[in-house]
KEMIFI-233610 format. One record per residue (C-alpha): residue number from 1; residue in three letters; x, y, z. Coordinates in steps of 0.25 Angstrom, whole numbers. Layout:
// KEMIFI-233610
resi; resn; px; py; pz
NUM; ALA; X; Y; Z $
...
END
This chain:
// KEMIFI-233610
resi; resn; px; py; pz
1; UNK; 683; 529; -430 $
2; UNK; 682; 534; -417 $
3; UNK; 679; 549; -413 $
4; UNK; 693; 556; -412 $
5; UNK; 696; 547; -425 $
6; UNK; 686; 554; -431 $
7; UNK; 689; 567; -426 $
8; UNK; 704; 566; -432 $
9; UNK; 700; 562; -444 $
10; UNK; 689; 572; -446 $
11; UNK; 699; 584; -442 $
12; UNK; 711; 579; -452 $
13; UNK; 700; 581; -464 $
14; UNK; 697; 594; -459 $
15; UNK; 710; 599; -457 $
16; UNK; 716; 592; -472 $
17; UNK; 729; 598; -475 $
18; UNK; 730; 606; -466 $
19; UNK; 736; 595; -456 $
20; UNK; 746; 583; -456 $
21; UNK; 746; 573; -445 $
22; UNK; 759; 566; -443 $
23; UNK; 762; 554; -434 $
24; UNK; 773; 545; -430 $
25; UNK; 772; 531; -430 $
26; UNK; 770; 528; -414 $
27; UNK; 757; 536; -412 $
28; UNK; 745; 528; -411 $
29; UNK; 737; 522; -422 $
30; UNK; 724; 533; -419 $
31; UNK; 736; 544; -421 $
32; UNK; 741; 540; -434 $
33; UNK; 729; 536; -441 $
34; UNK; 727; 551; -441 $
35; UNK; 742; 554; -445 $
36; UNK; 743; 558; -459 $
37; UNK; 759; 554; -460 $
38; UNK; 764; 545; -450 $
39; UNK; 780; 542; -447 $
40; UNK; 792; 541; -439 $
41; UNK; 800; 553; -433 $
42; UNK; 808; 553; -448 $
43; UNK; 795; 551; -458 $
44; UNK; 785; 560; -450 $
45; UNK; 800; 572; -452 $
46; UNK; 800; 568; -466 $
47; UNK; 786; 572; -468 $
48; UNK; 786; 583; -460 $
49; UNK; 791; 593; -469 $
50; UNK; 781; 588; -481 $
51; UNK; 770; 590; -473 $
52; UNK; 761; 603; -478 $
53; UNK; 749; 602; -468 $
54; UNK; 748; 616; -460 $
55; UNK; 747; 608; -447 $
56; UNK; 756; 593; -444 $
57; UNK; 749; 587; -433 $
58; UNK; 761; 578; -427 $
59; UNK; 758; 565; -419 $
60; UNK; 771; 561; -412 $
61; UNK; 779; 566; -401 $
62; UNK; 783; 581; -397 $
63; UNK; 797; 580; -405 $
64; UNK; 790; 574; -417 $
65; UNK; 782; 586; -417 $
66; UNK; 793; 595; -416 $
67; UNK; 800; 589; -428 $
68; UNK; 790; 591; -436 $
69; UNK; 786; 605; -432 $
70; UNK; 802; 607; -437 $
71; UNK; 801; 602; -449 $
72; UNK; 786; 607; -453 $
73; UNK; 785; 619; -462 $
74; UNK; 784; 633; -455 $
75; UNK; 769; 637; -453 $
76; UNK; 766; 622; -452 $
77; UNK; 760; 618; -438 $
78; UNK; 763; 606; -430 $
79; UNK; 754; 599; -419 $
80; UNK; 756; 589; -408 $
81; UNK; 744; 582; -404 $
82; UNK; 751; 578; -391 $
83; UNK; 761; 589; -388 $
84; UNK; 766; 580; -376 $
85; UNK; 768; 567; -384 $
86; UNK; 784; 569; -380 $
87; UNK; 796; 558; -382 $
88; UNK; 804; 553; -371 $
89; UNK; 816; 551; -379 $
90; UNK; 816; 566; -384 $
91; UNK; 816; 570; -371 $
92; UNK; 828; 561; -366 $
93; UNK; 837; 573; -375 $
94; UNK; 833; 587; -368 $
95; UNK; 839; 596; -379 $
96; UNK; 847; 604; -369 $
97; UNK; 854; 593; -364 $
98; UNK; 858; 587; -377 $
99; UNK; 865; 601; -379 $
100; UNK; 873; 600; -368 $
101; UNK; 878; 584; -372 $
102; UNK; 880; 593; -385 $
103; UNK; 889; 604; -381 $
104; UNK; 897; 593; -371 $
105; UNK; 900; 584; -384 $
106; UNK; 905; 595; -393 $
107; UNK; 912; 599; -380 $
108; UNK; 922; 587; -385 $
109; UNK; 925; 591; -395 $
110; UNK; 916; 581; -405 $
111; UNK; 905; 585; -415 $
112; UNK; 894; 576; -410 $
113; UNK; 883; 577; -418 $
114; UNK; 868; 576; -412 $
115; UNK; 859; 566; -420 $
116; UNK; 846; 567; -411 $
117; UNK; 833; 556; -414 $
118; UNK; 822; 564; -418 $
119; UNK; 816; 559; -405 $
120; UNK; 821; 573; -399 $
121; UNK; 816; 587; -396 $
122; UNK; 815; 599; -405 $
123; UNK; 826; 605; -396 $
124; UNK; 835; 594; -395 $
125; UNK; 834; 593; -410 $
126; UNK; 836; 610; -410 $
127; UNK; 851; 603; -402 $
128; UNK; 854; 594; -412 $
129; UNK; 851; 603; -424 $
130; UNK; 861; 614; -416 $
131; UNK; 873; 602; -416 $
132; UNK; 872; 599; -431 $
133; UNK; 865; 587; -427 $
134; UNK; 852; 579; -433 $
135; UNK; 839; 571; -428 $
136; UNK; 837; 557; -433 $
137; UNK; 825; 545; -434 $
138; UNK; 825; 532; -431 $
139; UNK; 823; 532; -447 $
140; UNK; 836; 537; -450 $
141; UNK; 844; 537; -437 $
142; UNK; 853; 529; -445 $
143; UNK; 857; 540; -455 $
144; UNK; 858; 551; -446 $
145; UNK; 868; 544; -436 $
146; UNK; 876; 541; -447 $
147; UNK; 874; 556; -452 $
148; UNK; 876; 560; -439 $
149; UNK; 891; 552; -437 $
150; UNK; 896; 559; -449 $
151; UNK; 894; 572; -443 $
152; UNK; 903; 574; -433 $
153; UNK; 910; 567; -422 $
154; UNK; 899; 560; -416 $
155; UNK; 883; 560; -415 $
156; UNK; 875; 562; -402 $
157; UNK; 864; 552; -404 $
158; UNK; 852; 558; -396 $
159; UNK; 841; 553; -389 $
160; UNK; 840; 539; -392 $
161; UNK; 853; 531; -387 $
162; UNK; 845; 519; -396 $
163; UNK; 841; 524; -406 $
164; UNK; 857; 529; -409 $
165; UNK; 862; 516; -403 $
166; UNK; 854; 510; -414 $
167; UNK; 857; 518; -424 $
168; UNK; 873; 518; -423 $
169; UNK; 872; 503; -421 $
170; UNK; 867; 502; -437 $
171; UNK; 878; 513; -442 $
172; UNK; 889; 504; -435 $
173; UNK; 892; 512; -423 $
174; UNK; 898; 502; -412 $
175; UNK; 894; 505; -397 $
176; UNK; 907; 509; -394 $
177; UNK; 905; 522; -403 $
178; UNK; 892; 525; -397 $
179; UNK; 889; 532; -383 $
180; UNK; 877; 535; -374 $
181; UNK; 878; 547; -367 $
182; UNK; 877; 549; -352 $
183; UNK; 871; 562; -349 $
184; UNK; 862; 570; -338 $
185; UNK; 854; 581; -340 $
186; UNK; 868; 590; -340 $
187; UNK; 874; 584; -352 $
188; UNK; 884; 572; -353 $
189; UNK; 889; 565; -342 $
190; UNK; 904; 564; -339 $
191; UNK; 909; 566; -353 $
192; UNK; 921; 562; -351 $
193; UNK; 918; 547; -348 $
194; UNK; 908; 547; -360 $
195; UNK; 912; 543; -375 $
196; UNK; 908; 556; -382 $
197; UNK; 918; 554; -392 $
198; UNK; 910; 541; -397 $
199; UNK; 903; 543; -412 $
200; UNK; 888; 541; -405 $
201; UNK; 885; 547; -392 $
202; UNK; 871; 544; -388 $
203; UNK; 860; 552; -380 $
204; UNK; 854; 542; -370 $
205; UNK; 840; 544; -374 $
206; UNK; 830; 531; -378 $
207; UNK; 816; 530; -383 $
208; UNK; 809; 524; -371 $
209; UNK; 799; 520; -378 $
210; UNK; 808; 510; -388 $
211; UNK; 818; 509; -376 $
212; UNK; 809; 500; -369 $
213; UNK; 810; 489; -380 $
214; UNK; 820; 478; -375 $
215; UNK; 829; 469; -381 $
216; UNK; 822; 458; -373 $
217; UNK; 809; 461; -380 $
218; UNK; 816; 457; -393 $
219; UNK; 820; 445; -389 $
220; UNK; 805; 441; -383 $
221; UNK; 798; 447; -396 $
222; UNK; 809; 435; -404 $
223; UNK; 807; 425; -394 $
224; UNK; 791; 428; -397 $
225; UNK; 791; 430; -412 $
226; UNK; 801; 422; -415 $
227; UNK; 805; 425; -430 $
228; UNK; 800; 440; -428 $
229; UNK; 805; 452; -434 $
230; UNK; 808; 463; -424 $
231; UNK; 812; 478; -427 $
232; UNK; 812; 491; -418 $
233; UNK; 814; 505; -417 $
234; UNK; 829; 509; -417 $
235; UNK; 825; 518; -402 $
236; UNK; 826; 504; -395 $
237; UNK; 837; 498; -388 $
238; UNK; 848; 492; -397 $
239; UNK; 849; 481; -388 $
240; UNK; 832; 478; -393 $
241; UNK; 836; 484; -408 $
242; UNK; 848; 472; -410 $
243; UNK; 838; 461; -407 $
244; UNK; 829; 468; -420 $
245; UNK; 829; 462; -432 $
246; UNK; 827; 479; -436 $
247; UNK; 824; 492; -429 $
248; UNK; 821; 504; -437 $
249; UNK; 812; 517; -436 $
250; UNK; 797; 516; -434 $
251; UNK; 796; 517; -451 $
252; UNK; 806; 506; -450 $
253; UNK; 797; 496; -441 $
254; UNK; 785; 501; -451 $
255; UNK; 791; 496; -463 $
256; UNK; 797; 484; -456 $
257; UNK; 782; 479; -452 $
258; UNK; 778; 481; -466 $
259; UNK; 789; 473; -471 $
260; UNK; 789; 462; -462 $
261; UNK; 772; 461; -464 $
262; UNK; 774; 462; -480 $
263; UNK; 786; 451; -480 $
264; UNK; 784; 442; -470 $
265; UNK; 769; 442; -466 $
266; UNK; 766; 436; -454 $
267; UNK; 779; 440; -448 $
268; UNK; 780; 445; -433 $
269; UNK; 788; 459; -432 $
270; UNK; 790; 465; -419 $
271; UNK; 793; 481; -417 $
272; UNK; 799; 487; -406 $
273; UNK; 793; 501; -406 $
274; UNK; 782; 510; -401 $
275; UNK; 769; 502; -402 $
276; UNK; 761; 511; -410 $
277; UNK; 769; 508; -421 $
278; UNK; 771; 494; -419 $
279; UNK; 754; 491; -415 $
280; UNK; 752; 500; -429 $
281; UNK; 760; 490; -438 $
282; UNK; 755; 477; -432 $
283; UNK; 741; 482; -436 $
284; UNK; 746; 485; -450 $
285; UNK; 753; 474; -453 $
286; UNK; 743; 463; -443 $
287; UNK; 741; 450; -453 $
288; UNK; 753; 451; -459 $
289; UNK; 765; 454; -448 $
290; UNK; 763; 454; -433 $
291; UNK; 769; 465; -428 $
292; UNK; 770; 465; -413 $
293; UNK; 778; 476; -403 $
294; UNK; 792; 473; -396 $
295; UNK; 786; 479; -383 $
296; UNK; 778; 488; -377 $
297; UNK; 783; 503; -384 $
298; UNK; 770; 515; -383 $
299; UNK; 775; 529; -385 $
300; UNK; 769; 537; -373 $
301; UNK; 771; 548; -382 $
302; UNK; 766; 546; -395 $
303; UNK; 753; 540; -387 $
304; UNK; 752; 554; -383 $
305; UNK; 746; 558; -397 $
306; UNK; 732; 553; -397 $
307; UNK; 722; 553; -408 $
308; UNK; 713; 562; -399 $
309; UNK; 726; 573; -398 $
310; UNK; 726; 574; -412 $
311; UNK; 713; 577; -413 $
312; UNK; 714; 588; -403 $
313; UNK; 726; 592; -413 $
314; UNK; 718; 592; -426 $
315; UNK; 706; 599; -419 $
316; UNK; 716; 612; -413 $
317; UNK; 722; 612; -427 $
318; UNK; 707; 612; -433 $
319; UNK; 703; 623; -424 $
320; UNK; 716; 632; -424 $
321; UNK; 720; 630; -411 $
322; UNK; 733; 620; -412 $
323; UNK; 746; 623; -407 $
324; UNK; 756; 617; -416 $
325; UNK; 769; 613; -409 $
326; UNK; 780; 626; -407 $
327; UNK; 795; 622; -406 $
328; UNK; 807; 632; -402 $
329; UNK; 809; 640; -413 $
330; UNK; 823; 641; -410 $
331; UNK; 826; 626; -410 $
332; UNK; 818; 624; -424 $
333; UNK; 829; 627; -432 $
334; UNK; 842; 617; -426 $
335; UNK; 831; 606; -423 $
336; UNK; 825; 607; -438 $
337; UNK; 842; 605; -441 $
338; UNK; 841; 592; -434 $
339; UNK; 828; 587; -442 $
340; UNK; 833; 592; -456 $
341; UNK; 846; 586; -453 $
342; UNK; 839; 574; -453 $
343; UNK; 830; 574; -464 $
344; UNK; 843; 579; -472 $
345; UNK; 852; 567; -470 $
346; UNK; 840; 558; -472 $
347; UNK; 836; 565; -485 $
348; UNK; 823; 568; -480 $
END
């Protein structure tokens, strides 16, 4: 056990109950060990709310912690260890803008209901909360795209085009009823030409992290595994997720490695996802499945949260000087709408 190991360790026995430490799935392995419940986006809000500790240390990214400082109880502090740890794709939807593509679709007269990925800001969820709409996972996209469809006259699917590219291909919806948005930073581009009236009407956002996985890396993994089994995550390309024997969440490529490790040993599985979460599974499961990346996918981000930040987090906390994460009073409540909306539909 190394010295900042030790130092973690040391300072969560001190602290006891007094502090949760939460984690999602893509941070490193030195991270989680440390986490006391780990997750993705839809388990870690699940669990927010039944977590009782005076302080919830969050190791992800910026929104993650905003999320989370929503749905924490009042008095309850939440801590970033790398405040900076942002997300590309959160920030491909500046709130302001997605009010102004907003106001220019009720404009037609439509009620287009915003569905935003939970891989968005505390103001851009404030936005959607405002339009009756709802934030989703990749756990349970599916359910709130179909929730979404049924209330109004259209959904706005934002940030990521693939992620609701995916999504609408599994409840049925043809090409021809979906439609990515052409925008600048005024709004939409000539409205007029565009198919606004078409059920699904995409923000042109991507994860550039999964976006960088390519159909043609598929086809080498099969010609070099030949009888593999290869899942992703739903934010990739659909052009990569139809060669897929599966795609799913990160829960869902957790219990898909255990599966195939338990049911057919000595099986090769290849995931196309952030690399954390694949190297972690290819050591749990080594001897019994290989497990083996589709491409080269490190969050830049989640690497932000090191085992020595949160120790510097633990230690302010110890000595009474941390600053736990503030969000915009005023936006708290519409952007708690958006999260509760979720957790509704999904029956918790």
């Amino acid at each position: 056990m190394n010295e900042i190991t030790a130092a973690v360790t040391a300072l969560k026995k001190q602290l006891g109950a007094r502090v949760r430490i939460m984690g999602h799935h893509y941070q490193s392995d030195a991270v989680v060990a440390h986490c006391d419940i780990t997750g993705d986006s839809l388990e870690l809000a699940r669990r927010v709310p039944d977590v009782d500790a005076e302080h919830i240390v969050f190791c992800g990214v910026f929104f993650m912690g905003e999320s989370a400082a929503l749905l924490a109880k009042p008095g309850q502090a939440v801590h970033l260890p790398a405040p900076d740890a942002d997300c590309m794709m959160s920030l491909m939807t500046p709130a302001g803008l997605a009010r102004r593509v907003l106001e220019q679709l009720t404009a037609t007269g439509r009620r287009v209901v915003p569905l935003a990925y939970v891989n968005t800001t505390l103001a851009l969820k404030a936005v959607v909360g405002e339009y009756g709409g709802a934030v989703c996972t990749s756990a349970n996209a599916e359910t709130m795209l179909r929730w979404a469809l049924d209330q109004g006259d259209g959904v706005l699917f934002l940030p990521d085009k693939h992620l609701g590219r995916n999504t609408a291909g599994k409840l049925g919806l043809t090409p021809d009823e979906q439609h990515i948005l052409r925008l600048n930073g005024h709004g939409l581009i000539d409205a007029e030409r565009q198919p606004l009236d078409r059920p699904l009407l995409l923000w042109p956002g991507c994860c550039a992290i999964h976006a960088r996985l390519r159909p043609e890396q598929a086809e080498a993994a099969r010609a070099a595994y030949p009888g593999c089994r290869l899942v992703a995550h739903p934010e990739c390309r659909p052009e990569l997720i139809e060669r897929c024997d599966a795609a799913g969440s990160t829960s869902f490529l957790i219990r898909e490695a255990a599966r195939l490790a338990g049911e057919a040993p000595g099986s090769t599985l290849v995931i196309g996802t952030e690399n954390n979460l694949v190297d972690r599974l290819a050591d749990r499961h080594k001897g019994r499945c290989r497990i083996l990346p589709l491409g080269r996918a490190y969050c830049p981000d989640m690497a932000k949260v090191t085992e020595a930040k949160l120790l510097a987090t633990l230690s302010a906390i110890a000595h009474g000087t941390a600053e736990p994460l503030a969000v915009e009073a005023a936006l708290c409540g519409p952007a708690r709408r958006s999260l509760t909306r979720m957790l509704e539909v999904c029956g918790q």
